[in-house]
C-alpha positions in Angstrom: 7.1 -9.7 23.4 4.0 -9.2 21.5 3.6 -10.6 17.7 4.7 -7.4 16.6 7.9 -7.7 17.9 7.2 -4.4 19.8 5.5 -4.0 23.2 1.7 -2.8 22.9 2.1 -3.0 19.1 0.2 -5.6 16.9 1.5 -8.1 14.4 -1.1 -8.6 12.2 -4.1 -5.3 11.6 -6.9 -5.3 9.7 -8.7 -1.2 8.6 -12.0 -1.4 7.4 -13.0 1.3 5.0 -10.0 1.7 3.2 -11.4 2.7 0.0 -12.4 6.1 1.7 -9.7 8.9 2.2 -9.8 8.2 6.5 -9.5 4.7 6.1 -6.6 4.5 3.0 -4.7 7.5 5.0 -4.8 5.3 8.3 -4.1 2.1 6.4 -1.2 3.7 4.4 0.1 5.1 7.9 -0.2 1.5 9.8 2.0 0.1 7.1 4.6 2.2 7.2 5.0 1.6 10.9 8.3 -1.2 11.1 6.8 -2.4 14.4 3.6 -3.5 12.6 4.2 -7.2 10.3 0.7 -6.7 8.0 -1.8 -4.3 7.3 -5.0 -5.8 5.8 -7.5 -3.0 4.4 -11.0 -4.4 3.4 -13.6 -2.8 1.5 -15.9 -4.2 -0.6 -15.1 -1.4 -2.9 -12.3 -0.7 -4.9 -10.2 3.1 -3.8 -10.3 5.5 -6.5 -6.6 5.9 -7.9 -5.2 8.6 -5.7 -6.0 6.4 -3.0 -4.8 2.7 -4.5 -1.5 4.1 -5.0 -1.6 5.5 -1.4 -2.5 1.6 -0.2 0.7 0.1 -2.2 2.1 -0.8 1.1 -1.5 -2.1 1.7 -3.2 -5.9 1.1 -6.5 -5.4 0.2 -9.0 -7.8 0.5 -12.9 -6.6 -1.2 -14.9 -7.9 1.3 -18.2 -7.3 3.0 -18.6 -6.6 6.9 -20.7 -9.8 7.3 -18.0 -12.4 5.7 -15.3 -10.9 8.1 -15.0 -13.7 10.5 -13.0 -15.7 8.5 -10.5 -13.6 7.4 -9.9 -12.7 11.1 -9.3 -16.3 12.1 -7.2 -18.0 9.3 -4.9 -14.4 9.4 -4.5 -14.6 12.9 -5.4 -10.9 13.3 -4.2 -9.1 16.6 -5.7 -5.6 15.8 -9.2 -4.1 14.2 -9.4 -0.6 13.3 -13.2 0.1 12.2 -13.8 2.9 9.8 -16.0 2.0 7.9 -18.8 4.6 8.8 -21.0 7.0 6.6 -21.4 10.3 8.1 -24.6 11.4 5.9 -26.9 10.1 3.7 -26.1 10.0 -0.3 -29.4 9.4 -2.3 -27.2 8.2 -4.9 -25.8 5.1 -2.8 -29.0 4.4 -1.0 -30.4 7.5 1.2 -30.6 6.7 4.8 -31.5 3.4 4.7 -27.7 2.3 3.1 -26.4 4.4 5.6 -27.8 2.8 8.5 -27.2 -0.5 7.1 -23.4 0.0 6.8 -23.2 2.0 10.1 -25.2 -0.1 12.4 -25.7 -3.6 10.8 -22.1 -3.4 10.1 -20.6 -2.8 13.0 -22.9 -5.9 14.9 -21.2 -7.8 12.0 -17.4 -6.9 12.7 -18.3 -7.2 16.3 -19.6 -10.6 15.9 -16.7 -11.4 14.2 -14.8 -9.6 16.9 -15.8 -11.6 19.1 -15.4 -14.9 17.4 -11.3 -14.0 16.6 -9.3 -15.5 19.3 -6.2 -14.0 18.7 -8.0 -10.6 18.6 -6.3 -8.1 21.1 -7.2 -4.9 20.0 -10.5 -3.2 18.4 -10.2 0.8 17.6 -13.4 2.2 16.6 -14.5 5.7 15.5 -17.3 7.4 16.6 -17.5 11.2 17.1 -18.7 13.5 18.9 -22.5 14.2 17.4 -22.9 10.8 20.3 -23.8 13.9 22.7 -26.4 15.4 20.8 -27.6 18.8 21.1 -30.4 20.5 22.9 -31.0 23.8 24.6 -29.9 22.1 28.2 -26.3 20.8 27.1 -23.4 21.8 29.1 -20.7 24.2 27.9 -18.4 21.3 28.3 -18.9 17.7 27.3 -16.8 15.3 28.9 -16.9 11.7 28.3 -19.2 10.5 31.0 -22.1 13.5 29.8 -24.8 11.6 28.9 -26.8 13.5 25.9 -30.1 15.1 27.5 -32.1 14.5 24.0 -31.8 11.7 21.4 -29.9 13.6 17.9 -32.2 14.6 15.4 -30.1 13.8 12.9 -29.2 9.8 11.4 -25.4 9.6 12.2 -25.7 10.9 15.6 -28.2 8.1 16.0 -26.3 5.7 14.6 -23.0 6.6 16.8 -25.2 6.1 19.8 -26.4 2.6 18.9 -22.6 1.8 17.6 -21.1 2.9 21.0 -23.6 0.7 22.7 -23.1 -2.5 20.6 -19.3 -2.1 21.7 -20.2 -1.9 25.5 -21.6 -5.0 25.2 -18.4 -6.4 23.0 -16.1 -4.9 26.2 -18.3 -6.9 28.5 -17.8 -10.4 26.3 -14.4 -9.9 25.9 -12.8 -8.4 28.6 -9.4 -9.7 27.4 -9.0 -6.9 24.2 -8.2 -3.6 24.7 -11.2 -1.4 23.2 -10.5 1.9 22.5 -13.3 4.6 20.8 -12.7 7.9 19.9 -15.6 10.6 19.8 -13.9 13.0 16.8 -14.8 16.2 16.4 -15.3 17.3 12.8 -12.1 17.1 10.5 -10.5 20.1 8.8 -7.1 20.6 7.8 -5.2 21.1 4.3 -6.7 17.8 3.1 -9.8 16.8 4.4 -12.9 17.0 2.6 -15.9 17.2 4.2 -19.3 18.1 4.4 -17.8 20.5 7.2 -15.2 21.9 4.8 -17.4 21.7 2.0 -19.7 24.2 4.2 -16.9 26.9 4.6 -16.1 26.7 1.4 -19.2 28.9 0.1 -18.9 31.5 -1.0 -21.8 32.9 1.2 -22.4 30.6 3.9 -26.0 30.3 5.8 -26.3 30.4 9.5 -29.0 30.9 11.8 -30.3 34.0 12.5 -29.6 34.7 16.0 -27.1 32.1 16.7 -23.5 31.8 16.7 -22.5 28.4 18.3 -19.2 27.6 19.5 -17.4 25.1 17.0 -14.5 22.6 17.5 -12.5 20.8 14.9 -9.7 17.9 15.2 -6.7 18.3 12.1 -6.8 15.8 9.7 -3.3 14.8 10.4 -3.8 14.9 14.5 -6.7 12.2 14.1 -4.6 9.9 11.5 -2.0 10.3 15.0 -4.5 9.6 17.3 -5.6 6.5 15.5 -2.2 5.3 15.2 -1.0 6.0 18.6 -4.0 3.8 19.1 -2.9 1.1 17.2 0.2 1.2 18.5 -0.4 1.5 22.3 -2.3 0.5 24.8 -5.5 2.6 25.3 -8.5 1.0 26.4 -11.2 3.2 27.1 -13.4 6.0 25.6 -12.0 9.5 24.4 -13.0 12.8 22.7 -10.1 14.4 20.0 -10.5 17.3 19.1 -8.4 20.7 18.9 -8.1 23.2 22.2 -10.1 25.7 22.4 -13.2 26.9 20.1 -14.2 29.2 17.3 -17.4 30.7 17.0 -19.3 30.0 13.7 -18.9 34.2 13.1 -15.3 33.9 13.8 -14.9 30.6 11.5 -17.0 32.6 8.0 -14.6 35.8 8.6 -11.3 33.6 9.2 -12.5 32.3 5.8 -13.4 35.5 3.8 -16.7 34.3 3.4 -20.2 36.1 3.7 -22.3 34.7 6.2 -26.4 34.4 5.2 -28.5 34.5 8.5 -32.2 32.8 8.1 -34.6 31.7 10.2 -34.1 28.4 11.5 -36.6 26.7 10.3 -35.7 27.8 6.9 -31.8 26.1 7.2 -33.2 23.1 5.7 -34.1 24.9 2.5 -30.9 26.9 2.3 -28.6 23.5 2.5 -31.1 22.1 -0.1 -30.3 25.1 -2.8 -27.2 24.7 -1.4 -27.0 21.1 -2.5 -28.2 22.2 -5.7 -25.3 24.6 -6.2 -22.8 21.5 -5.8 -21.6 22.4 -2.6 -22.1 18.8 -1.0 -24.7 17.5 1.3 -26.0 18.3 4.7 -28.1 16.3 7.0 -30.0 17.0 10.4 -26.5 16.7 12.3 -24.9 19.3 10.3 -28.4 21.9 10.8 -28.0 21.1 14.6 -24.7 21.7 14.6 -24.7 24.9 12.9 -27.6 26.3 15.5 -26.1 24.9 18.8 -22.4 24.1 18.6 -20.5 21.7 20.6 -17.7 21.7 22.9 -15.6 18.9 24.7 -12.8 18.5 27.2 -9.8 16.2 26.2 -8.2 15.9 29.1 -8.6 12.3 29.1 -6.5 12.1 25.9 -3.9 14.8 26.7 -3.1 12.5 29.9 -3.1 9.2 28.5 -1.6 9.6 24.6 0.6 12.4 26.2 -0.4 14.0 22.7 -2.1 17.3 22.6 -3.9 18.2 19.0 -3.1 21.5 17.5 -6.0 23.8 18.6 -9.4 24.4 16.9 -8.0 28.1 15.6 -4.6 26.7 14.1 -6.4 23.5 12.8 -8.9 25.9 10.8 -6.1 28.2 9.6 -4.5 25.5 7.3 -7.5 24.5 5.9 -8.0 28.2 5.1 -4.3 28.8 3.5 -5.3 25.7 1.7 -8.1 26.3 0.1 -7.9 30.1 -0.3 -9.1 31.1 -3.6 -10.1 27.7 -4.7 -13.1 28.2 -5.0 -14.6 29.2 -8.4 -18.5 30.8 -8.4 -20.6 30.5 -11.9 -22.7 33.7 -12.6 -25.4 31.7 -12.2 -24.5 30.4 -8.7 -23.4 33.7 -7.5 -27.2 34.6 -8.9 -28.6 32.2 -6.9 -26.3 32.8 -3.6 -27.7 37.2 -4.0 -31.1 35.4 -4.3 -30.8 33.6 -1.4 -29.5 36.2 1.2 -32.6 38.4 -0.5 -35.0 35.6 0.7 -32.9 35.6 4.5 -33.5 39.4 4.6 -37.2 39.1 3.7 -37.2 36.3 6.3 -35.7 38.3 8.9 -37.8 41.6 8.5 -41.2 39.5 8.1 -40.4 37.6 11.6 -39.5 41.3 13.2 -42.9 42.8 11.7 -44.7 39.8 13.2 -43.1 40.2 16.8 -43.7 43.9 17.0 
């Protein structure tokens, strides 16, 4: 019998990044679980209230990545579930340069600590799927050997690349725990927000002139099962989540009532920057390259071994859509700004046609 008292199922878990909404919902979810003795969730920052009384169930310890090691010997921890992860720069907390440092330098930090646990059994980890890139020569199908043809652009995409290698070599030093990644595509759902959601939540929405990539998301609730499941279970390996099917990005902006705003491509980076300005979040290099290629996987893999299938890419973006219908409120002077900028993407679009004929 294993500490937990279940087979497969750890006595003592540690979540990192429990004062974001992934990490406190995963946390919150891992306590509630009978076959589970203690939940540990560190941050080195404290959750906002929604989230501390979501984490009651919760011990939380405000602690740094590098002064992990300890904590994972004198608690005896079995598990590791590493969220900690910053999907896009925030000029406000650092730019770039933080989020490398907590993406990268972290993670060789809780590995090393990893590594140094001996009662450690079990290490989850979440990447996504921006590990594949995107280029011009990608398949219509990634599966989880496809190796990506062209290093991403963009600074999380890089980042997921070097964190999926620094856990290869953690697999190869300690064969003995179970390792288990998942490659998540995008959250949406009722709850989540995201850059992604954030995006559709426009009232006119740029694209690329031209292009309409094929888009996947994984519901917020199907990735807090996945990550349990897990937890809970045995699987070692490497797997993509993500809803069945796809949506284009034309059938995403009408399933939302939205307008869409073609530009030229190289103009998207000034489009998310007004954007930004208009208080509709951030987007980086990963979210441009998204919106202009798309990405697909298989998850046949994770069908077959969780014996869980996610709700598909269509149904996942549905319930985001009853959820936020209406909630969005547009100032005259943003909706001034949004008319000014699909006048500029017209103007762009004639004046490349001129040029060409």
């Amino acid at each position: 019998m294993t500490p937990g008292g279940t087979p497969g199922a750890p006595g003592v878990v540690v979540v990192t990044g429990v004062g974001r909404y992934l990490g406190a919902h995963v946390a919150a979810r891992l306590a509630a679980d009978p076959r589970i003795d203690r939940v540990i969730g560190v941050d080195p920052a404290s959750p906002n209230p929604e989230l501390a009384d979501l984490l009651s169930g919760v011990e939380r310890v405000r602690l740094d990545l590098d002064s992990l090691g300890g904590l994972l010997v004198d608690l005896d921890v079995d598990a590791v579930v590493h969220l900690a992860l910053v999907t896009a720069p925030d000029p406000q907390q650092g730019g770039r340069a933080a989020m490398k440092e907590q993406n990268v330098i972290g993670t060789m930090q809780l590995l090393a600590a990893c590594q140094r646990a001996p009662r450690l059994r079990k290490l989850v980890v979440r990447s996504s799927t921006a590990a594949y890139g995107v280029s011009f020569r990608d398949p219509a199908v990634f599966t989880e050997e496809t190796e990506p043809r062209e290093v991403p652009r963009g600074g999380f995409g890089r980042d997921i690349l070097d964190i999926e290698g620094y856990v290869r070599g953690f697999r190869r030093r300690r064969p003995d725990v179970t390792a288990t990644v998942l490659r998540f595509a995008p959250f949406i759902g009722s709850t989540a927000d995201t850059t992604l959601t954030r995006y559709f939540a426009q009232p006119v929405v740029p694209t690329v002139f031209g292009r309409d990539p094929r888009l996947q998301f994984v519901h917020f609730d199907d990735a807090l099962e996945v990550l349990h499941r897990s937890v809970a279970e045995e699987h070692a390996g490497t797997y993509n989540v993500a809803g069945p099917g796809v949506l284009s990005l034309s059938q995403a902006i009408r399933r939302a009532g939205r307008v869409a705003m073609p530009v030229l491509e190289p103009g998207l980076a000034g489009v998310a920057a007004i954007a930004r300005s208009m208080g509709f979040g951030r987007y980086g290099l990963d979210q441009v390259d998204l919106f202009v290629h798309g990405r697909v996987v298989d998850t046949t893999r994770l069908e077959r071994e969780y014996g869980f299938t996610p709700r598909s890419t269509a149904a996942a973006f549905d319930d985001f859509i009853r959820a936020h219908h209406g909630g969005v409120v547009v100032t005259r002077d943003q909706l001034a700004t949004a008319e000014q900028l699909v006048l500029e993407g017209i103007r762009q679009v004639r004046a490349a046609v001129r040029e060409r004929s």
